[in-house]
Each structure stands twice: as C-alpha cells, then as structure tokens.
C-alpha positions as a printed NumPy array, in Angstrom:
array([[-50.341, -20.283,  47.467],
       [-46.854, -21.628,  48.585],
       [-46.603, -23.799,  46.032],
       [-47.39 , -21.334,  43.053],
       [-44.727, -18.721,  44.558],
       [-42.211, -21.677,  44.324],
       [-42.949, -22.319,  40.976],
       [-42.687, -18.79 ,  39.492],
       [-39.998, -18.173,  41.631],
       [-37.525, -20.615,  40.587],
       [-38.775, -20.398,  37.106],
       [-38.283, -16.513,  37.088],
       [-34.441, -17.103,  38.15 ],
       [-34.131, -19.845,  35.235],
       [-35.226, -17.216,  33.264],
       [-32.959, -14.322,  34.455],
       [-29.695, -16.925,  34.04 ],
       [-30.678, -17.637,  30.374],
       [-31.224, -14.086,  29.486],
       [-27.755, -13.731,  30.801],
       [-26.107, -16.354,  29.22 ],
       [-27.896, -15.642,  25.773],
       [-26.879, -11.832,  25.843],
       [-23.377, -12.557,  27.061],
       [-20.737, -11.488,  24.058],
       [-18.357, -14.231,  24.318],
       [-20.568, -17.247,  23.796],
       [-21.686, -15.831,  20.429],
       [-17.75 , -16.338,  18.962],
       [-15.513, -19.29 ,  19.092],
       [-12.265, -18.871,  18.525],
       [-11.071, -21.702,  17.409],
       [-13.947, -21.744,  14.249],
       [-12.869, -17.995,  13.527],
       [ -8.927, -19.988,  13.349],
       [-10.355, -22.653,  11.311],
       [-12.23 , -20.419,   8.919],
       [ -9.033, -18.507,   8.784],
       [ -6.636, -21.969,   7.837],
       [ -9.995, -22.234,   5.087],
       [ -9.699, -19.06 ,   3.576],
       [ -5.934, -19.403,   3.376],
       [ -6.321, -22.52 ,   1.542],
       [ -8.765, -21.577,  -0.74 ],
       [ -6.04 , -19.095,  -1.611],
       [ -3.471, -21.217,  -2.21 ],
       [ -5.102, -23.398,  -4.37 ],
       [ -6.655, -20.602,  -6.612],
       [ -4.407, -18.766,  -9.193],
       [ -5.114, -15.598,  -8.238],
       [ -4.668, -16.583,  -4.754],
       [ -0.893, -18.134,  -5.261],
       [  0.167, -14.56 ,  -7.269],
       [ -0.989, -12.869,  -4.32 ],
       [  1.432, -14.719,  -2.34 ],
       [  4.648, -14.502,  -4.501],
       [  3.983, -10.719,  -4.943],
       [  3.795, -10.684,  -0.752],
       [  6.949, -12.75 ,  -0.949],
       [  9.03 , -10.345,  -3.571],
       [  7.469,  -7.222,  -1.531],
       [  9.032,  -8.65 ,   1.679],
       [ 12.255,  -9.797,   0.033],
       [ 12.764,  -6.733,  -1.309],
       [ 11.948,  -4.674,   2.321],
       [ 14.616,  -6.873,   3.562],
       [ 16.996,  -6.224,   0.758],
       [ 16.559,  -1.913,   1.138],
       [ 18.025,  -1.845,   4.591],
       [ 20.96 ,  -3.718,   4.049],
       [ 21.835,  -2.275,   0.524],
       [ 21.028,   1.161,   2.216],
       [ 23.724,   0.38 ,   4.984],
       [ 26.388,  -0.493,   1.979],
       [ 25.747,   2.773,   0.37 ],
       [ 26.044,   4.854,   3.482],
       [ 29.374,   2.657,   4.911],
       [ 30.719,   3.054,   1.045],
       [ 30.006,   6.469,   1.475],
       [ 31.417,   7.923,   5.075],
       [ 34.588,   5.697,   3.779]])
C-alpha cells in the first residue's frame, strides 16, 4: 500500500511541475528568435525592390522632419529681426 502511495505521489507532483512549466507564458517566446526573425525580415527588405524604396522614402521623410525645424527657426529669427 506504501509503495503504490509513493508512486502516485511523486508522479502526481511530476505532473503538477510540467503543467506549470508548459502553461508558463515566457517559455513559449524567445527573444532572441523574435530578434533574428526581425534582422530576416529586414533583409528580405533590403534585398527586394520594393523593400529598398521603402527605405529611401523613410530616409527623405526623416531628412526632411529634420530639415522643418531648423528652416522654421530661420524664418522666425529672420522674422522677429
């Protein structure tokens, strides 16, 4: 009788830890594979046509948020003068 309350008993808390470690959130996601299909994508980008336009219309787009500030300040400094 001892021996068959040992077994279920220490396979019933093998049980319980795997549930938990199966059910637990962060061992579904690794972060470094959600980087590397990130570096993936972004390559598969840069190599495609489509993908390389994106990028020098995200370049002019910044350049020319950069540019409004400054050119803004001239106006308003030529301005008050």
């Amino acid at each position: 009788m001892i021996d068959y309350f040992a077994l279920a008993l220490g396979h019933g808390l093998m049980v319980i830890a795997l549930l938990r470690l199966v059910l637990r959130e962060d061992c579904d996601a690794d972060p470094l594979i959600e980087g590397l299909k990130a570096d993936i994508a972004a390559n598969r980008m840069a190599t495609s046509t489509a993908g390389r336009n994106a990028a020098r219309r995200e370049r002019a787009q910044g350049a020319e948020a950069e540019e409004e500030p400054s050119a803004h300040a001239l106006k308003q400094r030529s301005g008050s003068a």
